[in-house]
PASEBA-1860 file (N, C-alpha, C; in nm, 3 decimals):
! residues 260
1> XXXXXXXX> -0.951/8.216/-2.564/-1.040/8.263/-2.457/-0.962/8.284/-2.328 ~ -0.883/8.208/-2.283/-0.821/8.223/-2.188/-0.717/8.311/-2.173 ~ -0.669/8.377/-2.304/-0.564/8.500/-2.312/-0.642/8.637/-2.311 ~ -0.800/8.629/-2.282/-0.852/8.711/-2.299/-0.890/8.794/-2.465 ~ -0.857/8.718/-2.583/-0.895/8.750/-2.709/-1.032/8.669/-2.772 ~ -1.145/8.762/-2.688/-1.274/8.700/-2.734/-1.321/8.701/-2.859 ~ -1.281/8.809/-2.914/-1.319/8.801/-3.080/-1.252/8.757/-3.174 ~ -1.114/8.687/-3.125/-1.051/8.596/-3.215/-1.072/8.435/-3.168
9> XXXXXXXX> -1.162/8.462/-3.050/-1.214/8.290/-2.990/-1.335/8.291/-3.082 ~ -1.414/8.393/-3.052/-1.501/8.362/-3.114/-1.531/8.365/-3.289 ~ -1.450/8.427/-3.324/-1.412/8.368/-3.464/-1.342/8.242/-3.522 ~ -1.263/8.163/-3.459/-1.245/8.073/-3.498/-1.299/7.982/-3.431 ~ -1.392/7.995/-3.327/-1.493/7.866/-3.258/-1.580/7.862/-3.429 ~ -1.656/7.977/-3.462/-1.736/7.958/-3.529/-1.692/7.941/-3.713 ~ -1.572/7.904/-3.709/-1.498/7.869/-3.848/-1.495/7.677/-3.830 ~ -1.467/7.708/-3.703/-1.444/7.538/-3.670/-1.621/7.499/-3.658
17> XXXXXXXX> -1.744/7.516/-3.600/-1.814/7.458/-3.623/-1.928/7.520/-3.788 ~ -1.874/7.607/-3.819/-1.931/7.614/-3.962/-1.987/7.762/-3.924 ~ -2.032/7.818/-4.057/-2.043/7.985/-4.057/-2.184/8.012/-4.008 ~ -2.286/7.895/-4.062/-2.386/7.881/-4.066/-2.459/7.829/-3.928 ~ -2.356/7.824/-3.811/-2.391/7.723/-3.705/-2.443/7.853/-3.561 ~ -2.529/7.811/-3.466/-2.525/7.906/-3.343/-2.443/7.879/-3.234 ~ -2.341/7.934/-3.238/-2.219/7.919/-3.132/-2.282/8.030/-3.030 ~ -2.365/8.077/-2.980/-2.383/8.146/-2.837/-2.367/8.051/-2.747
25> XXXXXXXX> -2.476/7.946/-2.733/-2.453/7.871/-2.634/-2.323/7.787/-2.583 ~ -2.250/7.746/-2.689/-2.090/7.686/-2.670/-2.009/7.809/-2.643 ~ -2.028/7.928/-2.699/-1.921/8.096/-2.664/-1.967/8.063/-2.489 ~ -2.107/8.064/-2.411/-2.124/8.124/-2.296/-2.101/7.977/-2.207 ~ -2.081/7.871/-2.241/-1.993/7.729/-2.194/-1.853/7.790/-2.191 ~ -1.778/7.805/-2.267/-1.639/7.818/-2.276/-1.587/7.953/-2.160 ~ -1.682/8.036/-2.215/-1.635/8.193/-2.141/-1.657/8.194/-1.961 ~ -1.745/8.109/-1.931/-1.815/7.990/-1.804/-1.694/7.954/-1.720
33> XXXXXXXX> -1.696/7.833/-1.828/-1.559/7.720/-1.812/-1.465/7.819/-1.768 ~ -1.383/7.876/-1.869/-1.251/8.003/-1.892/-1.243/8.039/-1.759 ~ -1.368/8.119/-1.705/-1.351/8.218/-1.582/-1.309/8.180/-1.494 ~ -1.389/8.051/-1.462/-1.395/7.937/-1.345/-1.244/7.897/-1.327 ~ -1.180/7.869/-1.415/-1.085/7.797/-1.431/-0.964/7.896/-1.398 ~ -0.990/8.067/-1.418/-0.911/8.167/-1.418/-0.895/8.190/-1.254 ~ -0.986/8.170/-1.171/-0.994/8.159/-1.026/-0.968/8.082/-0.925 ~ -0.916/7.959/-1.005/-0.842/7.869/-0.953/-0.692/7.919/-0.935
41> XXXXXXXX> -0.633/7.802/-0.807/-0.519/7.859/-0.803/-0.445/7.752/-0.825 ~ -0.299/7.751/-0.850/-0.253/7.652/-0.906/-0.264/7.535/-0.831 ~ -0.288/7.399/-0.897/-0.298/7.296/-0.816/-0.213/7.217/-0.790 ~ -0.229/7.142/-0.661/-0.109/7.084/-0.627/-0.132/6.964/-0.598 ~ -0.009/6.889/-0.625/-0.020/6.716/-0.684/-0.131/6.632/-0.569 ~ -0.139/6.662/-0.438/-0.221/6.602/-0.329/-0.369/6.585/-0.365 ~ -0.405/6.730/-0.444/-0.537/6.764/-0.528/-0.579/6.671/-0.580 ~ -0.472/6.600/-0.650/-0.559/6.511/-0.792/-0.641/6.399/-0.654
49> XXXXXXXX> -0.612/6.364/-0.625/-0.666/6.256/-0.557/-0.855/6.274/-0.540 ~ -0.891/6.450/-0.577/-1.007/6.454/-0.521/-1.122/6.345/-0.642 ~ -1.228/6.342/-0.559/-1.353/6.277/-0.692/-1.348/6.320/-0.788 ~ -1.390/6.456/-0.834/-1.391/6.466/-0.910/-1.319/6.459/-1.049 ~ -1.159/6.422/-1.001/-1.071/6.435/-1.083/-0.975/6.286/-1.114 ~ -1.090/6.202/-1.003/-1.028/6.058/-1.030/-1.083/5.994/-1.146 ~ -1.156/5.960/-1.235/-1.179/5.900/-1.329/-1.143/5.972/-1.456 ~ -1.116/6.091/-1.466/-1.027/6.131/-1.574/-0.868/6.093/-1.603
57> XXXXXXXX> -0.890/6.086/-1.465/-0.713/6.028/-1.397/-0.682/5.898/-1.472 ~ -0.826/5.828/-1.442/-0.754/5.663/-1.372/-0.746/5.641/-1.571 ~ -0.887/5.682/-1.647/-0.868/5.715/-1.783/-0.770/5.681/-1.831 ~ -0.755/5.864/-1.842/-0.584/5.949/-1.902/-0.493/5.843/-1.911 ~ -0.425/5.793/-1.782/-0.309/5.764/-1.743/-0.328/5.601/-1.779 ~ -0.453/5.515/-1.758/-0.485/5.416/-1.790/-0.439/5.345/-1.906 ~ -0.509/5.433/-2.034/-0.475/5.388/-2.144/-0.350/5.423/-2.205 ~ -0.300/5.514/-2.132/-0.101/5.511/-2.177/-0.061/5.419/-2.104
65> XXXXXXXX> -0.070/5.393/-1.979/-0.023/5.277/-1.940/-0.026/5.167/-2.041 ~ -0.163/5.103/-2.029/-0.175/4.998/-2.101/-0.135/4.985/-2.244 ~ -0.090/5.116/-2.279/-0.081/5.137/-2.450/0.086/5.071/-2.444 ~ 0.183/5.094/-2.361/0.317/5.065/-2.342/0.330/4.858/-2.336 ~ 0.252/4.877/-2.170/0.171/4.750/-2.171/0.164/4.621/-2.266 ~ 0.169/4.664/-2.389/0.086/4.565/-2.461/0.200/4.514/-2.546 ~ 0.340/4.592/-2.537/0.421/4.526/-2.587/0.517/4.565/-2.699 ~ 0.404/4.718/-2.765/0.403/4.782/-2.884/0.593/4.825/-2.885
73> XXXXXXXX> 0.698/4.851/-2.811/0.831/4.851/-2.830/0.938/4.748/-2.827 ~ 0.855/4.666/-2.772/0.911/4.552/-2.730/0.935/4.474/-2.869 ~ 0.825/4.486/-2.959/0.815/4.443/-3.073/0.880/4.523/-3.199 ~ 0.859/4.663/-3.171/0.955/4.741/-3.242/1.077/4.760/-3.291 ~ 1.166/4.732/-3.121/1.327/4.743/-3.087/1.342/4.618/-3.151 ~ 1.288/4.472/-3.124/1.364/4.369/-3.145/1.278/4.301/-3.232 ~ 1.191/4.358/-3.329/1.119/4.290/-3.481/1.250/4.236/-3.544 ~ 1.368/4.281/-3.556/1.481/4.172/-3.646/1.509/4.020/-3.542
81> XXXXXXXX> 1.503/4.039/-3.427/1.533/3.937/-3.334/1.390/3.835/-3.371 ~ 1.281/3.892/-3.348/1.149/3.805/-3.327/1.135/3.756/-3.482 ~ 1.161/3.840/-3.554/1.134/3.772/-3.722/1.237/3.641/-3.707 ~ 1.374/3.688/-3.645/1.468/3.608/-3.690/1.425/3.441/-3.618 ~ 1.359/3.461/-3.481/1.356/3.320/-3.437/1.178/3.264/-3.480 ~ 1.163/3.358/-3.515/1.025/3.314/-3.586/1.075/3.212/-3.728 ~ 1.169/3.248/-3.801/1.220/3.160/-3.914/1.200/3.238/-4.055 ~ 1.197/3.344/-4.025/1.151/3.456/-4.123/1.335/3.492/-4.203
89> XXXXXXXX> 1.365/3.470/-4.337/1.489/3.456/-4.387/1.549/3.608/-4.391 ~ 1.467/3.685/-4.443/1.517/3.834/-4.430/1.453/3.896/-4.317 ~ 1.486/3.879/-4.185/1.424/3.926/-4.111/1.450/4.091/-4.074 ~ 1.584/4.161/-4.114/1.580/4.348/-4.119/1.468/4.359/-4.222 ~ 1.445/4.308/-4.292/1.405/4.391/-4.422/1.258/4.403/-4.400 ~ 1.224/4.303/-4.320/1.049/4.251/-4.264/1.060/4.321/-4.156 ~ 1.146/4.357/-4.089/1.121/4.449/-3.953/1.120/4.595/-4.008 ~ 1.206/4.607/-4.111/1.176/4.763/-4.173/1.016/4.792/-4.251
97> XXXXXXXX> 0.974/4.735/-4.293/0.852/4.724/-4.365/0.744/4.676/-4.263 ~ 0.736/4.643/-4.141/0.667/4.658/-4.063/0.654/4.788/-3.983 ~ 0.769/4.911/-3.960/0.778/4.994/-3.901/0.669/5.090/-4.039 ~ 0.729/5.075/-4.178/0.682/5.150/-4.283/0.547/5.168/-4.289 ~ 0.462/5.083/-4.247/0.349/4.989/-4.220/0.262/5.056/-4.140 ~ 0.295/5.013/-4.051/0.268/5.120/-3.895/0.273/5.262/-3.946 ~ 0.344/5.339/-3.989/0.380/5.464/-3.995/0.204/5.473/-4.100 ~ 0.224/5.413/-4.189/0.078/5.427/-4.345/-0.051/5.427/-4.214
105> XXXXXXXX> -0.096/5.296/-4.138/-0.188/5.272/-4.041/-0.210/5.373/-3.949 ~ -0.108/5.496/-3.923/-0.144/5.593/-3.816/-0.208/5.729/-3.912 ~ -0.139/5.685/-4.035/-0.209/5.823/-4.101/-0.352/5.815/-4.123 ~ -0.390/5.665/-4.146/-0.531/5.673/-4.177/-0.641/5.657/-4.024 ~ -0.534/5.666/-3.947/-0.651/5.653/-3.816/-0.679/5.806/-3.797 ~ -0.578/5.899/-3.834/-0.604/6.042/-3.846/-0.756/6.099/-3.903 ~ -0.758/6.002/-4.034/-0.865/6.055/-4.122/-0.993/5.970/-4.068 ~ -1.005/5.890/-3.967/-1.107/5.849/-3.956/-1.172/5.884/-3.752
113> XXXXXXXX> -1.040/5.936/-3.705/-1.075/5.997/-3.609/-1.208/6.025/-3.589 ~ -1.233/6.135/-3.641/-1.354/6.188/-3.569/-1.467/6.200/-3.721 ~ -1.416/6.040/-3.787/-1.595/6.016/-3.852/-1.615/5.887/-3.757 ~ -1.534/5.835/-3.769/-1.604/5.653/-3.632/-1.624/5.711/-3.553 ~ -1.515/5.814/-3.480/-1.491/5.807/-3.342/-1.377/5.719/-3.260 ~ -1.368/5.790/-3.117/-1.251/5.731/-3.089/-1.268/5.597/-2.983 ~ -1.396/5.562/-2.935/-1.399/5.442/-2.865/-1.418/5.357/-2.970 ~ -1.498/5.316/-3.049/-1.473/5.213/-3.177/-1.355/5.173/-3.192
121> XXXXXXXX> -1.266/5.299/-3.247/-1.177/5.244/-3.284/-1.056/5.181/-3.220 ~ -1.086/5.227/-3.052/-0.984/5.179/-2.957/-1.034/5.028/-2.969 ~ -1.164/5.003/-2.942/-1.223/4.906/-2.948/-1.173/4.810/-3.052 ~ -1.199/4.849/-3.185/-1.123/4.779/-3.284/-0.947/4.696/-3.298 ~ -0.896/4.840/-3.233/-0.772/4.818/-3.218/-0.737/4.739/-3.109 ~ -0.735/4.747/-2.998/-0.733/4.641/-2.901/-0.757/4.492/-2.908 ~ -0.931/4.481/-3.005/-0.975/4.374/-3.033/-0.847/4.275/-3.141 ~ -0.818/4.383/-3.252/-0.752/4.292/-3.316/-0.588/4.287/-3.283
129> XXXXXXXX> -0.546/4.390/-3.135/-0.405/4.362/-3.092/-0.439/4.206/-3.026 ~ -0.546/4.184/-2.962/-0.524/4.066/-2.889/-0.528/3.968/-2.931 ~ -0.582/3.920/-3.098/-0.612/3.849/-3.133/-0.483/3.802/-3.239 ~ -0.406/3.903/-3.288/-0.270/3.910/-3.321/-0.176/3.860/-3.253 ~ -0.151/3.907/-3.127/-0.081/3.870/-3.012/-0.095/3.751/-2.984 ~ -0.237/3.665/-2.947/-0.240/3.544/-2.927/-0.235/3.449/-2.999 ~ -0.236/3.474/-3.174/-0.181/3.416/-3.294/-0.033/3.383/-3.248 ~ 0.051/3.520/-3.317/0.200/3.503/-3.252/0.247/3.402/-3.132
137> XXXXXXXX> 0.185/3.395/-3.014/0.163/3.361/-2.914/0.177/3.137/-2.956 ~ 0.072/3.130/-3.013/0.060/3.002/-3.023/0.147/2.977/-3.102 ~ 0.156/3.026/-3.233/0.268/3.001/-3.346/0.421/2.962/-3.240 ~ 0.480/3.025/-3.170/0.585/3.031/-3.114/0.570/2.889/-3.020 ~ 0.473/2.874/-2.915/0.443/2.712/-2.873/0.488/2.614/-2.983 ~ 0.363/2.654/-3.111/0.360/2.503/-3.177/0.553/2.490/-3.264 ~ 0.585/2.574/-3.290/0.710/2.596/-3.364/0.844/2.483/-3.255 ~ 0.839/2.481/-3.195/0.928/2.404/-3.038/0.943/2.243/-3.094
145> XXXXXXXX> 0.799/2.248/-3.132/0.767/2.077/-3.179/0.789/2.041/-3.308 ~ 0.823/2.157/-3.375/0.813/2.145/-3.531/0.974/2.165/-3.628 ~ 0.996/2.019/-3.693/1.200/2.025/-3.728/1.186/2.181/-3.878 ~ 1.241/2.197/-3.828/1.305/2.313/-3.923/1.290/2.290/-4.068 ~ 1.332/2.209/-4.125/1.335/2.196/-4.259/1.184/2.140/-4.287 ~ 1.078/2.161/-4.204/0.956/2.098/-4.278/0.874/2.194/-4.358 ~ 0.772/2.130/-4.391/0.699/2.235/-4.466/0.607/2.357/-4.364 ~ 0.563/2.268/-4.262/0.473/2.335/-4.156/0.571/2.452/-4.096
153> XXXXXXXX> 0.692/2.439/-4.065/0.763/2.558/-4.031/0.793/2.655/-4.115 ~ 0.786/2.621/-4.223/0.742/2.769/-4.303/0.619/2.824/-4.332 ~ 0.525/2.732/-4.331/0.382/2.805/-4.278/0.377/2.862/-4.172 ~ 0.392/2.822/-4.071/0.406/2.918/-3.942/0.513/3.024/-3.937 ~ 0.634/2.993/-3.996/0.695/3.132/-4.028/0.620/3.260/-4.060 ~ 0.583/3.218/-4.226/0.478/3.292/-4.296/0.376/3.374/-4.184 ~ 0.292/3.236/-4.134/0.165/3.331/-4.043/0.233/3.407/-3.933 ~ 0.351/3.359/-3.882/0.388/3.460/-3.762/0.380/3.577/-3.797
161> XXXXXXXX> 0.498/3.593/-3.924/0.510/3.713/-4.003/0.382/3.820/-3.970 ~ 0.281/3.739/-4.047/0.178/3.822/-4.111/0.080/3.843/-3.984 ~ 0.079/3.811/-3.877/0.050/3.815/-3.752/0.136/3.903/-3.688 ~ 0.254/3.917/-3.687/0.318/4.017/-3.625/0.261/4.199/-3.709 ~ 0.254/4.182/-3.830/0.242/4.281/-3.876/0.077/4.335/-3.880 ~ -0.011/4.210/-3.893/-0.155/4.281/-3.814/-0.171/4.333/-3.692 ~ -0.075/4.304/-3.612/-0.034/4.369/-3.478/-0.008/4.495/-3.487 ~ 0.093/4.587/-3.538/0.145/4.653/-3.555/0.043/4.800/-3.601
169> XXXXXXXX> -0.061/4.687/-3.728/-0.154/4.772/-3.824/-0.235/4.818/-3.720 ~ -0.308/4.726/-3.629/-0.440/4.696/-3.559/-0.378/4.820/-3.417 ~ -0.221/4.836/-3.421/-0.196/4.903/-3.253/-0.228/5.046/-3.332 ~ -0.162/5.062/-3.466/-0.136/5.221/-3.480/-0.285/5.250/-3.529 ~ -0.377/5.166/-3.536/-0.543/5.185/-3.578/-0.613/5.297/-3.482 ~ -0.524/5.275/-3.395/-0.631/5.252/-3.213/-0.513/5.365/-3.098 ~ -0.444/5.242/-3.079/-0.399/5.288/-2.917/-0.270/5.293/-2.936 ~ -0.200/5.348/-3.084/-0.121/5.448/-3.111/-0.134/5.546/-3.079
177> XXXXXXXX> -0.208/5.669/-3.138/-0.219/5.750/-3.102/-0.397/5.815/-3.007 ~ -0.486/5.769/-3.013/-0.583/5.781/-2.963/-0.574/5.791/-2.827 ~ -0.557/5.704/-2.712/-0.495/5.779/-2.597/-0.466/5.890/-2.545 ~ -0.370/5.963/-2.606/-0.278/6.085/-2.647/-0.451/6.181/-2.648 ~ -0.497/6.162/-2.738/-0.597/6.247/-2.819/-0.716/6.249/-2.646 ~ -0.781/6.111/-2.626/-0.853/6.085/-2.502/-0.771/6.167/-2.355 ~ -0.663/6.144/-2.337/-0.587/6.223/-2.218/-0.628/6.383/-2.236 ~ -0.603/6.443/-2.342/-0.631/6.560/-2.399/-0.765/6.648/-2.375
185> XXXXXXXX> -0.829/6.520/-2.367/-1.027/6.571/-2.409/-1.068/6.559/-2.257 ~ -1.018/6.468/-2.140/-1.091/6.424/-2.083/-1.016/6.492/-1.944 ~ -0.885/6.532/-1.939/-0.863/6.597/-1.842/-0.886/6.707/-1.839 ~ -0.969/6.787/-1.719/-1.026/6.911/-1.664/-0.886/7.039/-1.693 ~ -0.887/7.161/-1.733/-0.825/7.253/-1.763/-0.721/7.280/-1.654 ~ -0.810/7.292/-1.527/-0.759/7.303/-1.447/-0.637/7.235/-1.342 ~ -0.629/7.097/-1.419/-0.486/6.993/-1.360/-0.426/6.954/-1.518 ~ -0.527/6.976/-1.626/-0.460/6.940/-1.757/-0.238/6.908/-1.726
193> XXXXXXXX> -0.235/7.018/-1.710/-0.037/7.053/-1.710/-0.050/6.931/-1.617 ~ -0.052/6.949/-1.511/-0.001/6.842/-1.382/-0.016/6.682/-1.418 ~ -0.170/6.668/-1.417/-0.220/6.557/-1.483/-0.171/6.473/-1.598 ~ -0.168/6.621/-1.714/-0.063/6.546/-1.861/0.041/6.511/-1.848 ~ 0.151/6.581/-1.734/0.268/6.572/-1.745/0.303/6.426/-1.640 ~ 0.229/6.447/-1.571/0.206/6.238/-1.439/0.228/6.138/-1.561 ~ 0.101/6.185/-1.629/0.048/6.002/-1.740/0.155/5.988/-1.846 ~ 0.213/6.145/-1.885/0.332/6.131/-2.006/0.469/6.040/-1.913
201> XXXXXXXX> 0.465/6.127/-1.817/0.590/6.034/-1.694/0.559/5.872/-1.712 ~ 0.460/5.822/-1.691/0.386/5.664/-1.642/0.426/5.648/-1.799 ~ 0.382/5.676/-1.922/0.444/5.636/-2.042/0.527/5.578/-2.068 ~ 0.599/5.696/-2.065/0.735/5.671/-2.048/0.835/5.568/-1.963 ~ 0.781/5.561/-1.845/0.866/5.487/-1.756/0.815/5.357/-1.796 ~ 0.683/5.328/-1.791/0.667/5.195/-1.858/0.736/5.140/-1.978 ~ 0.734/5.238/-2.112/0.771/5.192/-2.190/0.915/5.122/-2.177 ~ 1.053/5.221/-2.056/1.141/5.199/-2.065/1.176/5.033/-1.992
209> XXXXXXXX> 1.048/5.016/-1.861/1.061/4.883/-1.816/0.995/4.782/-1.945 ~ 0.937/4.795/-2.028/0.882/4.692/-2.122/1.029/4.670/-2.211 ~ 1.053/4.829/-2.252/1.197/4.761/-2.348/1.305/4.704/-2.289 ~ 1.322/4.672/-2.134/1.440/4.666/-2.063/1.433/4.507/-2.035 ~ 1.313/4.494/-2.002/1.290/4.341/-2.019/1.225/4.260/-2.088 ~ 1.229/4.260/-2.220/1.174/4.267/-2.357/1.273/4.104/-2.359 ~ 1.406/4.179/-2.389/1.495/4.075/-2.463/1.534/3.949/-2.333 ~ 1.500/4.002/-2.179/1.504/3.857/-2.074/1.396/3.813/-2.157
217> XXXXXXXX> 1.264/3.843/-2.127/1.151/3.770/-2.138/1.130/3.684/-2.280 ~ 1.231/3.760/-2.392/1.208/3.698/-2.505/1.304/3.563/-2.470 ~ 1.445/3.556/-2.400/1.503/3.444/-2.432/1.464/3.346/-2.306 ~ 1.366/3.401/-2.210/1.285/3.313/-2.145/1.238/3.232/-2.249 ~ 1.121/3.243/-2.275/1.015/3.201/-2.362/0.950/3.268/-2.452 ~ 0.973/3.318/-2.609/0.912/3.369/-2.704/0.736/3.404/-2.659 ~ 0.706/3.216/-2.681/0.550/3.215/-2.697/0.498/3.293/-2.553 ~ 0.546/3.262/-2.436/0.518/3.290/-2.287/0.509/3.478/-2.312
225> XXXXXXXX> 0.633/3.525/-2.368/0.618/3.622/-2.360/0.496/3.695/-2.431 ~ 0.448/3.647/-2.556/0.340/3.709/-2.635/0.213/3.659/-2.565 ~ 0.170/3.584/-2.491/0.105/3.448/-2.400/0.107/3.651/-2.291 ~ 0.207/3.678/-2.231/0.176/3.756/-2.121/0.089/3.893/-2.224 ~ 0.168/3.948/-2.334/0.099/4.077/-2.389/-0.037/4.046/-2.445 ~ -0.043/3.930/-2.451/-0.163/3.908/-2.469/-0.300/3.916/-2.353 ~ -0.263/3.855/-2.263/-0.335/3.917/-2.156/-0.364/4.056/-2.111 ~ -0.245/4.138/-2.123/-0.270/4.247/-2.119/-0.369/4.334/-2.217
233> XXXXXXXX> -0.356/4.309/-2.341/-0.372/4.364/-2.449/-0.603/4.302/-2.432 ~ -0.602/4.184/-2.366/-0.727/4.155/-2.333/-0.808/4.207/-2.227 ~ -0.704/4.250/-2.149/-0.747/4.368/-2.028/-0.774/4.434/-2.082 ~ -0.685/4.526/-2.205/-0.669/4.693/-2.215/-0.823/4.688/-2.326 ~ -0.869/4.555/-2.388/-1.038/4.594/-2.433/-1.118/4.558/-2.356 ~ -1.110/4.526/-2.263/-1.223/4.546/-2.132/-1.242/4.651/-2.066 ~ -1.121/4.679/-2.013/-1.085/4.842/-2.015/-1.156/4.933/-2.075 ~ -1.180/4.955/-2.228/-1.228/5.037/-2.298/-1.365/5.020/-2.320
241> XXXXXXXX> -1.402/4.892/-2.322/-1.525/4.889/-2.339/-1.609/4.879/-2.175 ~ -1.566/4.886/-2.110/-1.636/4.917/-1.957/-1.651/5.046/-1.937 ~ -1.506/5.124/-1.983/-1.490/5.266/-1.895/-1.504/5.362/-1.953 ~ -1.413/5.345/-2.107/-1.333/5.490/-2.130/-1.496/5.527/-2.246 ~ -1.494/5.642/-2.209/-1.681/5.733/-2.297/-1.634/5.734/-2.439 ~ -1.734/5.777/-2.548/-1.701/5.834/-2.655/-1.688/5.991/-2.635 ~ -1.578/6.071/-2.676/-1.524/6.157/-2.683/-1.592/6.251/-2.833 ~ -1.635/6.165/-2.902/-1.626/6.197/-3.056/-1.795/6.306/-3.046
249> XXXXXXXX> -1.766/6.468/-3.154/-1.894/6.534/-3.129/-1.917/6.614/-2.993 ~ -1.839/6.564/-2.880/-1.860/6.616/-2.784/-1.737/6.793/-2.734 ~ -1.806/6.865/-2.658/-1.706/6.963/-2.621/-1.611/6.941/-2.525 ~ -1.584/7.003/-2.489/-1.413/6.972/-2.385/-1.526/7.003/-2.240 ~ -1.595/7.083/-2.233/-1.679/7.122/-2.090/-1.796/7.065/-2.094 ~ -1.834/6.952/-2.197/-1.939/6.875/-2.186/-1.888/6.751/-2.131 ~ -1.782/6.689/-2.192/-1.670/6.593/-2.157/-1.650/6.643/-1.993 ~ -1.590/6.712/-1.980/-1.539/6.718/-1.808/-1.668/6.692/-1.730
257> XXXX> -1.776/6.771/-1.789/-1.914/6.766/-1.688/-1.951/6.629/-1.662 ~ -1.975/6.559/-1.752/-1.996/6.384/-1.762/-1.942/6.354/-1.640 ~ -1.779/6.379/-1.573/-1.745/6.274/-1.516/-1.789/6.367/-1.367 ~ -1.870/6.464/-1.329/-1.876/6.483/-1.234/-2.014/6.463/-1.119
END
């Protein structure tokens, strides 16, 4: 629509909602939207600040933040380190099969996208990052008090393990990629570029301060450190369940209208 090829918009609007469906009213939304958006002039970074464009903002950029936040590289880069002081004997081979893991867990959040929906499942995912996290979290406390050769330290090995890797399942469920998808839906056409390219920046830069002080904070204190992503990771479902809308069913100019 926006290249000006209405009869190839409007052929594949109406492939995407079915042959059988009445796309006038979504064609004269879009063609609306399109124009509006064609008369704008480019915007400039001072802009975002206006109302209308702050809660898509605080959104967008929110849940990439918090998605870095929670620890998800920190655990990645140094899963052979954390297996290893967890007491885990092959700890590459458990950090490779946790990445393998993760990779299976993002394909199926694909396929369930848009039958749950995407606040559920942030919801879900968050719920069970924090509850993972604060497993790990205690395991690493009680382990301090506990001699090596007992039996209880290989139970808690074990559960760390399997706690680290419901982590992993529960992030790529959710706020792997969903974020990404929410930034997408919820920023206005018209700062989309500017806007996407800020929150991809904030990503990024977070992620690089989480991995940079990953390995201080780990030889601080293991448990302290999962003790902090855990808090976060308890923010980032309050977060979602206060703020961020369901996206799922909805149009891109029904979505923008909401927040105005």
């Amino acid at each position: 629509a926006k290249m000006n090829k209405m009869h190839d918009f409007e052929a594949s609007l109406q492939v995407l909602r079915g042959s059988e469906t009445d796309i006038t009213s979504e064609v004269n939304v879009i063609k609306t939207a399109v124009a509006s958006a064609n008369k704008m002039t480019a915007i400039r970074f001072q802009e975002l600040n206006q109302k209308k464009f702050r809660m898509p903002l605080i959104l967008g950029i929110g849940l990439l933040v918090l998605q870095q936040l929670s620890g998800i590289n920190a655990i990645l880069f140094y899963a052979g380190s954390i297996f290893k002081a967890a007491g885990v004997t092959n700890s590459n081979l458990a950090a490779c099969g946790v990445g393998a893991i993760g990779l299976l867990a993002t394909g199926a959040t694909t396929w369930l996208l848009d039958r749950a929906g995407r606040r559920i499942l942030l919801i879900i995912s968050s719920a069970g990052m924090t509850l993972s996290l604060l497993a790990i979290a205690v395991i690493f406390f009680l382990k301090d008090n506990v001699p090596q050769d007992s039996d209880m330290y290989y139970i808690l090995s074990m559960v760390s393990l399997f706690a680290i890797v419901a982590y992993v399942i529960t992030f790529s469920f959710g706020m792997g990629a969903i974020p990404w998808v929410i930034m997408s839906e919820i920023l206005p056409v018209s700062i989309k570029s500017l806007a996407g390219s800020f929150a991809t920046l904030a990503n990024w830069l977070t992620s690089f301060g989480i991995t940079m002080t990953a390995n201080l904070l780990l030889s601080w204190s293991a448990g302290g450190t999962f003790a902090c992503y855990t808090l976060v990771s308890t923010f980032t479902l309050m977060f979602i369940i206060l703020w961020v809308p369901e996206t799922k069913g909805r149009t891109l100019e029904e979505i923008q209208w909401s927040f105005r």
